[in-house]
N, C-alpha and C positions, 0 to 999 in steps of 0.2 A: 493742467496737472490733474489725477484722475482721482477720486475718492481715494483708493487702496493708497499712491504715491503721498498724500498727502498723510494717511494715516502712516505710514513707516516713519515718517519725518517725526511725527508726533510720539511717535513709539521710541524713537531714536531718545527726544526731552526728556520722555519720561522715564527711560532705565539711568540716566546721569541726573548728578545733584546738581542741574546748575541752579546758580543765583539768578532771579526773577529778570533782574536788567541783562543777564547776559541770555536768556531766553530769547528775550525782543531781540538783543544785537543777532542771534543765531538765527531766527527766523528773517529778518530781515536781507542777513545776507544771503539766505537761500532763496527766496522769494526773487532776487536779485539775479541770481544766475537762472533759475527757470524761465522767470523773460528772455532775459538775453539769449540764452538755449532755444526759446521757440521763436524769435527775432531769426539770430543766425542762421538758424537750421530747415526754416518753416516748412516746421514738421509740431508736433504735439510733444511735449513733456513727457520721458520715460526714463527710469533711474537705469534700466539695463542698456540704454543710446548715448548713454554716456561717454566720450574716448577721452584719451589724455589730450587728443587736437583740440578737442573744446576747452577743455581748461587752461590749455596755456595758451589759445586764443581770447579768453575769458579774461585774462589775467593781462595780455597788450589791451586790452579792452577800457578797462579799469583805467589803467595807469596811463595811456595815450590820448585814447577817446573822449574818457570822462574824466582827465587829471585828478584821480581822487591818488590821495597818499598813498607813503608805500606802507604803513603801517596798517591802512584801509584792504587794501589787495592781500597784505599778507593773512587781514583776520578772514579772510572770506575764502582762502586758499584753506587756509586750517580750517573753518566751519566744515568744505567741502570733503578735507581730507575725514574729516572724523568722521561724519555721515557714511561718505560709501566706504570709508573703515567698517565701521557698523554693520553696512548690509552685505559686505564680503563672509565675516563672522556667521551670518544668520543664514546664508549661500544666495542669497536672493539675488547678487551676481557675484562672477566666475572671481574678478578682482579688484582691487580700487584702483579706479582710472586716474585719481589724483596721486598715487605713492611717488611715480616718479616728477612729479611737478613739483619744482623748486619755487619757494618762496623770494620774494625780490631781496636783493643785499640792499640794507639801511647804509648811506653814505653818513658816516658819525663826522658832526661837525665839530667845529671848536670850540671847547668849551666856554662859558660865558664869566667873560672876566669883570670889575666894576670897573665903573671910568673914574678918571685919576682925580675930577674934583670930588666924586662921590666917597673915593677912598679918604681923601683931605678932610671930609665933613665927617666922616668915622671920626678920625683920630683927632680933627679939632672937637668933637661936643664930649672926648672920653677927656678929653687936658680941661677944657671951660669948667668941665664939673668935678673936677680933680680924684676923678677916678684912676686914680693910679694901676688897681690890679687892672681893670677893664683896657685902660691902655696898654698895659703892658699883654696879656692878652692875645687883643688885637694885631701889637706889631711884633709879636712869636710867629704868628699866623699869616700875616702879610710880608712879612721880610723870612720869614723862614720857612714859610709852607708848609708845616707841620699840620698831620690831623689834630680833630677834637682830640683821640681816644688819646693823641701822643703827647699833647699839651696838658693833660689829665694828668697825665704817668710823671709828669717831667717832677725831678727831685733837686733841693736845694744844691747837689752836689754834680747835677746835671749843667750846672751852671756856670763857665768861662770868663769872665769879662773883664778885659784887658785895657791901656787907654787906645790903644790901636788894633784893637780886635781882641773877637770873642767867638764863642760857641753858644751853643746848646746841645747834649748829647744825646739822640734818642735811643735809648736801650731795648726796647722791644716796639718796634715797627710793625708795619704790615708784612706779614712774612716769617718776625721772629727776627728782622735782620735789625744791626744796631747801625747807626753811623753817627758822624757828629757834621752839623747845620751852622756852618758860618753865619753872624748875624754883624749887619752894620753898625756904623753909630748911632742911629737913628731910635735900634731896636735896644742895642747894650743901656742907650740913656733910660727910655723908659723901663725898661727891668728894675736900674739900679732903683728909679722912685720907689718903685714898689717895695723892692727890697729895702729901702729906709722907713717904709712904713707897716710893712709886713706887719702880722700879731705874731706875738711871744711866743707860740704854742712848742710844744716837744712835737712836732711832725717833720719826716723829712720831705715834703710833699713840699713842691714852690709855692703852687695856688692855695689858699686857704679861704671860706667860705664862710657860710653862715654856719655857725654853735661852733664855732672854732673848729671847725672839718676841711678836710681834704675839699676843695672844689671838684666836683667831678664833673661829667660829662654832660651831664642835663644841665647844670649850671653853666659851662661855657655855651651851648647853643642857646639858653635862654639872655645871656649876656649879649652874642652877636646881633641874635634877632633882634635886643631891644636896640641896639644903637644901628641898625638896620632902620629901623622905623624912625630914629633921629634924623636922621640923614634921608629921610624918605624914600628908600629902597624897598622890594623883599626880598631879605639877603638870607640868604642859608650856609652857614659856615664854609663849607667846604669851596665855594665861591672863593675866598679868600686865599683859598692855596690856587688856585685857575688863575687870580689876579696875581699873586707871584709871579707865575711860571711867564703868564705873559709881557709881563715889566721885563722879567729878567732877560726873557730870548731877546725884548725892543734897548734894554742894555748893553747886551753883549754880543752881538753879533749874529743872532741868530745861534748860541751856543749851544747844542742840542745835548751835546756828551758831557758838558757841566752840569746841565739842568737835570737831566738824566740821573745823574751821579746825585744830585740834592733831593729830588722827590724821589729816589729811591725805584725808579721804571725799568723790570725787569726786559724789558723790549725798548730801543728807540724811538719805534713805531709809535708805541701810546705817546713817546713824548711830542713827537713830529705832529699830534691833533692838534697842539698850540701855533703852529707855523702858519695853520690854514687863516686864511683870511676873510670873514663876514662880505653878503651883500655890497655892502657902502664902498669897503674899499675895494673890491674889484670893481667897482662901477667906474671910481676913481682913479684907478690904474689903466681902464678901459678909454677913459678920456685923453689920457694923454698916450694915445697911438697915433700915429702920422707916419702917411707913406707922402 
């Protein structure tokens, strides 16, 4: 690469505010393609020899050659795209050989659900320390899949429980949409604890907290985490609506348009990411083939 090419690149750092660590990642991934450009080509580094052939040979490159990620390929595709963005602007050439070069599609897997003694150990160390609201909580969240923001909102009048069924109603969801969350027996039992122990207070709020306040939203994700860390996980709340969806499709049948219909999935699609199967058990499934 030749003095001037080198300064454009540097000229490029210097009219953008990046952060110091994304500096390195940016010169690294250029640094990156320059090799492999005078590998491939064996020829010298020139920003104006640049074609779209090379970059989306650049790019099988990456991801065949040297199995690096698709998140790896796609930052070095952007590096590139910005770059001779850059010197298209400045005319130094005609156009950016990277515009039409598509980034790789990310396959999004399944979300990661807890495993069923991990969830056991949640809900036994919230009963051992007779954390009532903390249990109750929990099985809002694991039996009903409710967000934090929705379990925050939820009001005493939000609340159903029957001896043979109940609810929970969320009135302002994601979206704005309401619906109402059938809850087992499992969940109605620990409610009602709570509810016999509840404080006095004039709120119509379920959850109530420390100084006699509404529990909000910092408080339930510091509540999960801690009994994350009982159970020696690290759990992040929204885990526990994943672990729903996945009990409930290994429940019922694979029920896509129930599950659908409870976590509120404007798409079946997004719900169908829970169907997908991990490593282990396709490996499992792979085993038991015979011709």
């Amino acid at each position: 690469m030749t003095t001037s090419d080198h300064a454009l690149f540097e000229q490029f750092l210097g009219v953008n505010d990046f952060a110091p660590n994304t500096v390195r990642a940016l010169r690294l991934d250029f640094a990156k393609f320059v090799r492999w450009f005078e590998s491939a080509n064996a020829e010298p580094w020139s920003d104006a020899r640049v074609t779209p052939r090379d970059l989306t040979d650049f790019r099988r490159h990456l991801r065949e050659d040297r199995r690096q990620a698709v998140s790896t390929v796609n930052r070095c595709l952007v590096t590139l795209r910005r770059y001779f963005d850059f010197l298209a602007q400045k005319k130094v050439i005609e156009s950016n050989p990277a515009e039409a070069v598509k980034e790789l599609r990310r396959v999004q897997g399944r979300p990661k659900a807890i495993e069923r003694n991990k969830v056991r150990k949640l809900l036994r160390e919230a009963t051992v320390r007779n954390d009532h609201r903390g249990l109750a909580v929990l099985s809002i969240m694991l039996y009903g899949g409710l967000r934090v923001g929705e379990v925050a909102a939820l009001e005493l009048a939000d609340i159903d429980l029957g001896d043979r069924g109940g609810s929970v109603r969320v009135r302002n969801g994601k979206g704005g949409k309401e619906r109402s969350v059938p809850l087992p027996a499992e969940a109605r039992k620990a409610i009602r604890r709570y509810l016999d122990v509840r404080p006095g207070v004039r709120s119509a709020r379920l959850l109530i907290g420390k100084g006699m306040e509404p529990l909000g939203t910092d408080g339930i994700r510091y509540m999960v985490r801690k009994y994350g860390i009982f159970a020696g996980i690290n759990l992040h709340p929204h885990q526990l609506r994943h672990t729903m969806a996945t009990e409930y499709l290994a429940a019922n049948a694979n029920d896509l348009v129930g599950l659908a219909q409870t976590l509120v999935h404007e798409s079946i699609e997004t719900t169908s990411r829970y169907t997908k199967r991990d490593d282990s058990a396709l490996s499992q499934a792979s085993e038991r083939l015979s011709f």
